[in-house]
C-alpha positions as CSV (number, residue, x, y, z in Angstrom):
1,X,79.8,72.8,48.2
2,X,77.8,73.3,45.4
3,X,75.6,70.5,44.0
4,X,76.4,68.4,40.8
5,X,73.9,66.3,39.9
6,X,74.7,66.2,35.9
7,X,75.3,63.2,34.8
8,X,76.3,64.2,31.5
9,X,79.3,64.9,29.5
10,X,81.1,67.7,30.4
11,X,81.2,69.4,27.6
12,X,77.1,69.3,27.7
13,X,77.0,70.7,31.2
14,X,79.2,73.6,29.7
15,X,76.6,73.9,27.4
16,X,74.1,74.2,29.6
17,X,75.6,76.4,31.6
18,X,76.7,79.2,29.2
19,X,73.4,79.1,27.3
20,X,72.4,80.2,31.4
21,X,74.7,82.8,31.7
22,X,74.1,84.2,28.4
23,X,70.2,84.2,28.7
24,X,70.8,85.9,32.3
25,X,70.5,89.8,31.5
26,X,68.5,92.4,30.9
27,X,68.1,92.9,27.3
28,X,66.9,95.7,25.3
29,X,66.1,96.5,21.8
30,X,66.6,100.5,22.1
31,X,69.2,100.9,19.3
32,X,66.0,99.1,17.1
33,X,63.4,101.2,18.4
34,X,65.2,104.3,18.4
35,X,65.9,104.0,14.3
36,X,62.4,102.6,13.4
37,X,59.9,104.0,16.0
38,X,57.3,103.5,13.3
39,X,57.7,100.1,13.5
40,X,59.1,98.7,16.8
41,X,58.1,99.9,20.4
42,X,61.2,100.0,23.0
43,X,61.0,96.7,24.8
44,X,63.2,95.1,27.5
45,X,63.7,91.2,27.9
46,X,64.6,90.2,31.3
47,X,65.8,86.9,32.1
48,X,66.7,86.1,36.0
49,X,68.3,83.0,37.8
50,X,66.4,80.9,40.0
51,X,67.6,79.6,43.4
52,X,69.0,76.0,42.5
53,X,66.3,74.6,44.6
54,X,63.5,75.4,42.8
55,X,63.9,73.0,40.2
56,X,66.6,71.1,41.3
57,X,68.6,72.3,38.3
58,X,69.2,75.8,36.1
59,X,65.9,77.7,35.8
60,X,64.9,80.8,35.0
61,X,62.2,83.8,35.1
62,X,61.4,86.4,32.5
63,X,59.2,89.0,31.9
64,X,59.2,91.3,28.5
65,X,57.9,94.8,29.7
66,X,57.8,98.0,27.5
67,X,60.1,100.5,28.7
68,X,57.5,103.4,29.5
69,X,55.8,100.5,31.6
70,X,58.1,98.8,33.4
71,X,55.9,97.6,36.0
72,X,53.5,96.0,33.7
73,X,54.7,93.0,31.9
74,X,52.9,92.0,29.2
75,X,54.8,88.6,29.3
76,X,56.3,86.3,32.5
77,X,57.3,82.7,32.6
78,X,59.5,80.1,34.0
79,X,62.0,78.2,32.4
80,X,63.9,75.1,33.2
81,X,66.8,73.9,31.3
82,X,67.5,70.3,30.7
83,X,69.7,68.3,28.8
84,X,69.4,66.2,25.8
85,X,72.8,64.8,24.0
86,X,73.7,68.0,22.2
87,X,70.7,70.0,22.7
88,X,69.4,72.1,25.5
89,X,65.6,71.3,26.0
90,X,64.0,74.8,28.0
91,X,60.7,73.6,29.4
92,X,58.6,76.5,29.4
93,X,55.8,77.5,32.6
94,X,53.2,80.3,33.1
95,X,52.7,81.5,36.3
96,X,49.0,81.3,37.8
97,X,49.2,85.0,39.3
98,X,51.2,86.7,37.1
99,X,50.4,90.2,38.2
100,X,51.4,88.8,42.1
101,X,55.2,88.5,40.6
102,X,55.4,91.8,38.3
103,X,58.8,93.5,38.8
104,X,60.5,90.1,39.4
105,X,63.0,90.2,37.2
106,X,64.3,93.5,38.9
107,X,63.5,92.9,42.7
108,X,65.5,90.1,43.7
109,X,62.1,90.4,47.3
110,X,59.6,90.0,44.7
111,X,61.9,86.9,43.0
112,X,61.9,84.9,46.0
113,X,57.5,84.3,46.2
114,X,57.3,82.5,43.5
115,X,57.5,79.2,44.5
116,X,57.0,75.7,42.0
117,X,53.3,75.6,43.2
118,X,53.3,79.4,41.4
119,X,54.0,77.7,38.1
120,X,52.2,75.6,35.5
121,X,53.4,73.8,32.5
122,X,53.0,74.9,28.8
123,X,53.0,71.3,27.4
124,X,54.2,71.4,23.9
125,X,55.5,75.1,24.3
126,X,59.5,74.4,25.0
127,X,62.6,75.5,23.4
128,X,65.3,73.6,21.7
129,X,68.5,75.2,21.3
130,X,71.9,74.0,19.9
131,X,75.1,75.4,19.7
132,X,76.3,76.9,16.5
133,X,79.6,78.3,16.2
134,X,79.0,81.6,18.5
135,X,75.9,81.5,19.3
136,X,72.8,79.3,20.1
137,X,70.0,79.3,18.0
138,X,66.7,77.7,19.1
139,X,63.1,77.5,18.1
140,X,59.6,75.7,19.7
141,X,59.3,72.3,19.4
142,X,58.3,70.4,16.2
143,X,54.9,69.5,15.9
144,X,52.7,73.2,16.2
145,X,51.0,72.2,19.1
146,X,51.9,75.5,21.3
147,X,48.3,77.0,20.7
148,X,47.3,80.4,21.8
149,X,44.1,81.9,21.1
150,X,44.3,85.8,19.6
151,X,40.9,87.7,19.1
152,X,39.2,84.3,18.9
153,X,41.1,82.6,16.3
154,X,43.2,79.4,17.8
155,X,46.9,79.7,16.2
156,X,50.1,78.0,17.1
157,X,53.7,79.8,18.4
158,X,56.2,79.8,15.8
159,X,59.0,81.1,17.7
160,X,63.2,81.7,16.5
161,X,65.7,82.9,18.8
162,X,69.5,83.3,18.9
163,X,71.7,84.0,21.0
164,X,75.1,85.4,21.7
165,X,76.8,86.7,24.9
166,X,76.1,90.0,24.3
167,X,72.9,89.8,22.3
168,X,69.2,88.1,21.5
169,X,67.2,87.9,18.4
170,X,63.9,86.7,18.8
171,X,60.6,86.2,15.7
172,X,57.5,84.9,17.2
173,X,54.5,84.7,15.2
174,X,51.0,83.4,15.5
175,X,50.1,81.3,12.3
176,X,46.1,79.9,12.1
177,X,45.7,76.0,12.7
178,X,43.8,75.7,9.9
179,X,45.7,78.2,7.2
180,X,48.9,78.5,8.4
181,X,48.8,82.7,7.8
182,X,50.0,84.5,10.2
183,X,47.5,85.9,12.3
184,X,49.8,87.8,15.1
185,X,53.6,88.8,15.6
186,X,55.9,90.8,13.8
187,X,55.4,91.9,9.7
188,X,58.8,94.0,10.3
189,X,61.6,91.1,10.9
190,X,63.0,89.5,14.3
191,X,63.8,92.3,17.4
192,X,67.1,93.0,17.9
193,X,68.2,93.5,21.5
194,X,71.5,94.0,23.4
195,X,72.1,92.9,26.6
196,X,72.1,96.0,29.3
197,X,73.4,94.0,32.2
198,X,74.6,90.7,32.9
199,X,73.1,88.1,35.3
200,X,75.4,85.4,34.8
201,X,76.9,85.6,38.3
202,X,73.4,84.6,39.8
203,X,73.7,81.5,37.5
204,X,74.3,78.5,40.1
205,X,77.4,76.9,40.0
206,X,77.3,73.4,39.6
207,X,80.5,72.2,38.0
């Protein structure tokens, strides 16, 4: 039997559970790349579900990889979805080792190391999403305390994404504490990707 411990309404847990299925793919941005070389480099988004006991609840781990290099992620991290009224709260975690888990998101072997002790927080670096007509749209929590230092300059994430079953759009940038410019990130607009193949089925089922 599969576990249920939301304690939500139902309609929320259906939230939560489609925003899972639709994040669960792998996602890539070729049609983008292929009409703008110039400006945007082929990249695939990979987004895997986590066994059900790793967090107790719906989590997931990416990596964003370039698609000459698939083997060398130059992005991984774990995410766990929570609940909040309306919204879906996606607390966001580095992993310690990240090279130790490269090719996760495509070798279900290499999924099943990482372990919660594998994992750290990113305090003030989660996602909130909210349902809007089609699609969920979501951005980092308010406050610009996600900092990340680039070429020794201390900036914080500004980060937009939205989703549909089929598709992501994401726009991160890197603006200066003290400025606000941007410092890193696109100058071209969002990326465009289209999901490849669908995860959803490894999405636990828990209602």
């Amino acid at each position: 039997m599969s576990p249920n411990p939301l304690h939500t309404s139902e309609a929320t847990s259906n939230h939560l559970i489609t925003l899972a299925r639709w994040m669960a793919g792998d996602f890539s941005n070729y049609k983008q790349a292929f009409a703008n070389p110039k400006d945007y480099a082929h990249i695939h988004v990979f987004f895997r579900p986590l066994p059900w006991e790793f967090f107790s609840g719906i989590g997931l781990y990416s990596e964003q990889v370039y698609d000459y290099d698939l083997w060398r992620p130059y992005r991984q991290g774990v995410h766990r979805l929570v609940e909040q009224n309306d919204q879906i709260y996606i607390e966001n975690y580095s992993l310690k080792n990240p090279l130790f888990f490269a090719g996760a998101a495509r070798e279900l072997s290499i999924l099943k190391t990482i372990t919660p002790e594998s994992i750290e927080r990113r305090y003030h670096c989660s996602m909130i999403f909210k349902r809007e007509g089609d699609r969920y749209q979501g951005a980092v929590e308010p406050g610009n305390l996600c900092l990340i230092e680039k070429n020794g300059c201390q900036t914080y994430l500004d980060s937009y994404v939205e989703i549909t079953e089929t598709t992501w759009v994401s726009l991160d940038k890197g603006l200066d504490v003290n400025t606000h410019e941007q410092v890193w990130g696109s100058t071209f607009g969002p990326l465009r990707f289209e999901k490849r193949e669908s995860f959803a089925h490894e999405v636990p089922n828990v209602l």
